[in-house]
N, C-alpha and C positions, 0 to 999 in steps of 0.2 A: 640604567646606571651610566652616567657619564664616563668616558673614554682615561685612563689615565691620562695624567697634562704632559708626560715628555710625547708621548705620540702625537699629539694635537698641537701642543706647542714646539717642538722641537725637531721631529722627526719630518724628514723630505716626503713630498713625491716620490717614487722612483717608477721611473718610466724600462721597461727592461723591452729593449730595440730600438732602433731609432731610423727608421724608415719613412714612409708617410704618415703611417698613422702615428709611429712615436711622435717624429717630429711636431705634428699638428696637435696632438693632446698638449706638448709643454708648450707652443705657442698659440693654442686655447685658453691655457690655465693664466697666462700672461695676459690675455686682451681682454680677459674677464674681473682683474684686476686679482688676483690670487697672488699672495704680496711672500708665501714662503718659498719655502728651499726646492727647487726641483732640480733632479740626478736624471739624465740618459745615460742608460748604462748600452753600449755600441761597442758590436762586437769589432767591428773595421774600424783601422785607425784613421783611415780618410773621413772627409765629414759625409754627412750622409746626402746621398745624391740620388737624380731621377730615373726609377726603373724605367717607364715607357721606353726612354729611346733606344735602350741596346736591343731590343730588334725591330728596330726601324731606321733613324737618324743616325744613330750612332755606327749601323755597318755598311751607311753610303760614304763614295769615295770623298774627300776632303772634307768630313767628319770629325768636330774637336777631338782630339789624341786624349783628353781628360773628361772624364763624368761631370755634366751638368750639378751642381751641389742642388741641394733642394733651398739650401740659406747659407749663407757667406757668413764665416767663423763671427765678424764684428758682432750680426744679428744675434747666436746665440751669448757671446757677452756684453752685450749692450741693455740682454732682458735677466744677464743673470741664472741661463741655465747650465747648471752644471753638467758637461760631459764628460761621462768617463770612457776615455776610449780603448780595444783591443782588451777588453774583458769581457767576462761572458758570466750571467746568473748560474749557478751552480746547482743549490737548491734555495725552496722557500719555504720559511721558518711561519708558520701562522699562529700559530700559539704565541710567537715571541714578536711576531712583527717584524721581521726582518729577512733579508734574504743573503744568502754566501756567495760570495766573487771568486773566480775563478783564480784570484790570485791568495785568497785563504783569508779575506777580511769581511768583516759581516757586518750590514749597513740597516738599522731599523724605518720601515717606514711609514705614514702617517697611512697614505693610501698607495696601492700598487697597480701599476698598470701595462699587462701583458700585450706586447704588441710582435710578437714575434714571428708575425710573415706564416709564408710557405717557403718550403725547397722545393726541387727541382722530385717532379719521382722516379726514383732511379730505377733506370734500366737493366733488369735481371735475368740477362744472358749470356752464355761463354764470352767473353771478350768484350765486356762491356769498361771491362774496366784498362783498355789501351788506352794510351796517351792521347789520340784525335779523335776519342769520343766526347764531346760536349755537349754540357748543360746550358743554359742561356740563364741564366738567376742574378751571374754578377757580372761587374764591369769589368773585370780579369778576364771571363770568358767571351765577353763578347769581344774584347780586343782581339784574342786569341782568335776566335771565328775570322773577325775583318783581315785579320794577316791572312789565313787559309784562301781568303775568296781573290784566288786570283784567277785570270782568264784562263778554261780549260781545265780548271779543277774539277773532280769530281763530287761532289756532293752528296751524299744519303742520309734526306730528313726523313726520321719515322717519327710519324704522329701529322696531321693536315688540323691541328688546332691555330689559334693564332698565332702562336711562337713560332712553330711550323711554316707558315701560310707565310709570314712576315718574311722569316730566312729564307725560304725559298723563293722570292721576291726579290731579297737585294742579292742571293745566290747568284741568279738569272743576269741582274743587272748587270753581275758584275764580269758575265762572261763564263761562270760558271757549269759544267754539265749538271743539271740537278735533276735531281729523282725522290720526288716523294713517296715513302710508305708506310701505307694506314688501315689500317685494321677492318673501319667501317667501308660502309660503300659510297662514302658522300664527304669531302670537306666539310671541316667545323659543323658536324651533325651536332654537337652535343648544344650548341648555341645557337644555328639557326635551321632555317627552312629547306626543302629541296631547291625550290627557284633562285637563293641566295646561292646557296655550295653549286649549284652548278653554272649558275653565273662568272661565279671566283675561278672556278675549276677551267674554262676558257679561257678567262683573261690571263689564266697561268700560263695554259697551254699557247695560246698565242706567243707568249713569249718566251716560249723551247721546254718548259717545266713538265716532267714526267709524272703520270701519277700510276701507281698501282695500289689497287682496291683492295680489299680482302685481303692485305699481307700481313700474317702471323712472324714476323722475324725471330730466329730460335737463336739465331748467333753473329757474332761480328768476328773476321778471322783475319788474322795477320801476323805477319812475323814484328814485336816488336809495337807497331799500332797498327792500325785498321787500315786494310785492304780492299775489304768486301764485307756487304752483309748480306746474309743466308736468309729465306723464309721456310716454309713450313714445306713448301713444293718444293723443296730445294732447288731452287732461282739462286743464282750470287748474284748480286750486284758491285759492280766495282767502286770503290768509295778511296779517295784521299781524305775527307773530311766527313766524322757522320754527326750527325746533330738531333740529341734526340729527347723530342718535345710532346712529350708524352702526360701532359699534365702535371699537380703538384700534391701535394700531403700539407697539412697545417703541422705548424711547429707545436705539436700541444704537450710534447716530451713533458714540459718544467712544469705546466697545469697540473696534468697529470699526476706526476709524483706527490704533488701539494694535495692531490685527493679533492682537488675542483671536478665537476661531472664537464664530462667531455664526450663525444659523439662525432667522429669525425670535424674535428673541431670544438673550442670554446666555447660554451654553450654561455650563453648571455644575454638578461633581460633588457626591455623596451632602453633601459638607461645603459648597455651595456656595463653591467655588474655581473657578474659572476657567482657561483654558490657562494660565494666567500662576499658578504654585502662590502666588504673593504678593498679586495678585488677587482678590479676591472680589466675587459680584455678586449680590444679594436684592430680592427682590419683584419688580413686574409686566414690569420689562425681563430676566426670564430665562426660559432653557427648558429643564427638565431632565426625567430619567427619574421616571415616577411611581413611588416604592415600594410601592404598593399593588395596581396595575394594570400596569406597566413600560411605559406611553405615554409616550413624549416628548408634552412636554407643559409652555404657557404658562399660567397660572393668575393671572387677575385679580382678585384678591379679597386682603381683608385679612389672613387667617386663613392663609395661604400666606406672604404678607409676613414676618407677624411669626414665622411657623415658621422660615424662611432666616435672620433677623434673629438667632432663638437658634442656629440652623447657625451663623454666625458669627462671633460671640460665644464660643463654646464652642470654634471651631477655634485660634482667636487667643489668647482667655485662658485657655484648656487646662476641665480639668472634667468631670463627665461630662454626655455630650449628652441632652435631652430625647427621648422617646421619640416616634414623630413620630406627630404627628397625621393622620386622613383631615381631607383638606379636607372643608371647607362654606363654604355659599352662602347670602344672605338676604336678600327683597325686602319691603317690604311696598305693597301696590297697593289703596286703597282702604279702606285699616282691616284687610286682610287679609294676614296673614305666610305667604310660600312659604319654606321651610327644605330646604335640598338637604345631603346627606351624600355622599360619593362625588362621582367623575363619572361621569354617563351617554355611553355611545357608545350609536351613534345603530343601530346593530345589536343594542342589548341586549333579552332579553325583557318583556316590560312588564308589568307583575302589577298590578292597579289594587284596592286594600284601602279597600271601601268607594263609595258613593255620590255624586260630584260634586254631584249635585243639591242633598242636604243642605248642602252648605256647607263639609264638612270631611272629607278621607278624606287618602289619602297613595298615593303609586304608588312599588312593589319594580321594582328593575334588575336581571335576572339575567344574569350574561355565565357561558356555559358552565356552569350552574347554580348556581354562585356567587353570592352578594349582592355587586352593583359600586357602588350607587348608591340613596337614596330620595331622594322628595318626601314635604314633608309641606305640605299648605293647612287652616291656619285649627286645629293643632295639631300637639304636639310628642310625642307619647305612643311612637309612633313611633321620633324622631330617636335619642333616644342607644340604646337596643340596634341600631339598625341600625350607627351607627358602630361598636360593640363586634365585630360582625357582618363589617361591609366589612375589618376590622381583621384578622379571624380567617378570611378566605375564606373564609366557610360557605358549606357546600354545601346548598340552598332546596326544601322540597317547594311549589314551585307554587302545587298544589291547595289548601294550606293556609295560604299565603301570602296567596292571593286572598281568606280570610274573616277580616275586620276585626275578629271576634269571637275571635280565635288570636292572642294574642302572636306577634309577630315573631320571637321567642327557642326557641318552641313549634313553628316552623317547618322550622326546622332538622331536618335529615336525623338518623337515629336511628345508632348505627356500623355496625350491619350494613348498613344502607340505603346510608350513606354508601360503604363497602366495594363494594357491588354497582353503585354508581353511576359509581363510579372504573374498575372492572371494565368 
């Protein structure tokens, strides 16, 4: 049965967030020539700007005093996309097609498209909630941060994820006393290798950064704001500023309610569609099959964003679809860039090409002898044949894998080998 015509004919896009992914779906739905009404509904009244830098660029000394935009006001009215700014979706209406604004007016629409991020996950201990405890999420905070970092400050990041890793990098820079504390016994376990985290965990320490391993933090105490944070040994640590980067939650509140299936995350097909075929939901608040590995699987990074962003786009204003890319990953810690392809599970074999010592090697992920996953530190020579690689399930001789002086492409099982491997 064909679609009523005010919804078809008359009724917008609405894009509900306008982040990477928002912004890329309306400037998808534009380059593919999609000629009706699209609405960003954004909840910040400023235009929507780049998360990478605020914990990187943005809290080095002589750092623009203003968020990088993602697109200059002209762009969004020059294609015609409507922003509505400093409102917020309230609920969503499916039976009626429509969704409710935060200021009590309700907007019907043709198709809808959830993009509404992650937050920060809050930290739930006595005193988490003083005033110099910080999230990194927004450009309010990371200002807020870059004032605190001044020479001699004391700093306590709990959590050694990226966010983490990042702050406590330009912490250091900046003169900072810094002390990281983390739960695991390794740097950014949940993302890469031993050889990596403990690579990073040096370059930290070289440059005066503290780490304690195994720390359960029960509370943060102060008259007023934060003083010190407590762990489980009861240790204080003395803290001016604590910063606490302890991963995120997907926004799937408004899905939710709507009665879409959700799973730590948006759960949405190959086109990013949602239970709701009219539905759509891209970037960090969703969870879908990996086509490369078939994990379900949430992926917080840009490079996933904007990949859903063209799913979407392409589902809506027809076309043919982009070919999908293997995620990647990128931090830089110190002047030094970690560049991830693939994802690592944490049972993959671990092929280490090259020297940590030196400065610069890269670590092979083999699941089932397959290439799933590299790192590269401190060069890229690496990165794209392995994506070519992870793309093509090649089947990895190891042995060859392991010597830095072999092309990664060189590594590759020969047919017969490949044959007898399968066998």
């Amino acid at each position: 049965m064909p679609e009523p015509a005010i919804h078809k004919a008359a009724a917008p896009v609405i894009v509900i967030g306008a982040g990477h992914a928002g912004v890329a779906v309306a400037a998808g739905l534009r380059t593919r020539g999609y000629g009706g009404r699209i609405l960003l509904v954004d909840a910040q009244t400023e235009l929507p700007y780049e998360r990478p830098p605020l914990s990187k660029e943005l809290l080095k000394p002589g750092a623009p005093e203003q968020p990088v935009p993602l697109r200059k006001q002209k762009y969004y009215e020059d294609r015609g996309l409507e922003r509505i700014a400093g409102l917020t979706v309230t609920g969503i209406d499916r039976a009626d097609r429509s969704v409710l604004l935060s200021d009590g007016t309700r907007r019907e629409y043709h198709r809808l498209v959830i993009a509404t991020g992650a937050r920060a996950r809050p930290l739930t201990v006595p005193g988490a909630d003083l005033g110099n405890v910080l999230a990194l999420r927004t450009y309010d905070a990371a200002a807020r941060l870059k004032r605190a970092l001044v020479p001699g400050a004391r700093v306590a990041i709990i959590g050694a994820g990226y966010i983490g890793m990042e702050v406590a990098a330009a912490a250091a820079t900046a003169g900072c006393d810094t002390t990281v504390l983390e739960f695991q016994d390794r740097v950014m376990s949940r993302v890469t290798s031993a050889p990596v985290s403990h690579f990073f965990e040096r370059l930290h320490e070289a440059h005066g950064v503290r780490f304690v391993f195994g720390a359960a933090v029960t509370a943060v105490e102060g008259s007023g704001r934060a003083e010190r944070v407590v762990t489980s040994d009861g240790t204080a640590y003395p803290a001016d500023v604590v910063v606490a980067g302890i991963g995120v939650l997907p926004n799937q509140d408004l899905a939710e309610a709507a009665g879409l299936d959700c799973r730590d995350g948006i759960l949405v097909d190959e086109h990013c569609r949602t239970s709701d075929p009219l539905i759509y939901a891209a970037g960090d608040a969703t969870r879908f099959t990996g086509g490369f590995d078939g994990a379900s699987q949430r992926l917080e990074c840009i490079q996933s964003a904007l990949a859903q962003a063209e799913l979407v786009a392409g589902d809506i204003a027809g076309g043919p679809a982009r070919a999908a890319e293997v995620p990647w990953f990128w931090t830089v810690q110190h002047g030094v860039r970690l560049q991830t392809a693939g994802v690592r599970h944490p049972g993959d074999e671990v092929v280490l090409r090259g020297d940590p010592a030196d400065g610069k090697f890269s670590v092979a992920y083999l699941r089932h002898g397959r290439l799933a996953a590299v790192d590269t530190v401190a060069g890229l020579a690496d990165f794209r044949p392995a994506k070519k690689l992870i793309a093509d399930k090649a089947l990895i001789n190891p042995a060859a894998a392991a010597d830095p002086a072999v092309p990664l492409t060189d590594a590759v099982l020969a047919p017969a080998a490949l044959a007898a491997a399968i066998r």
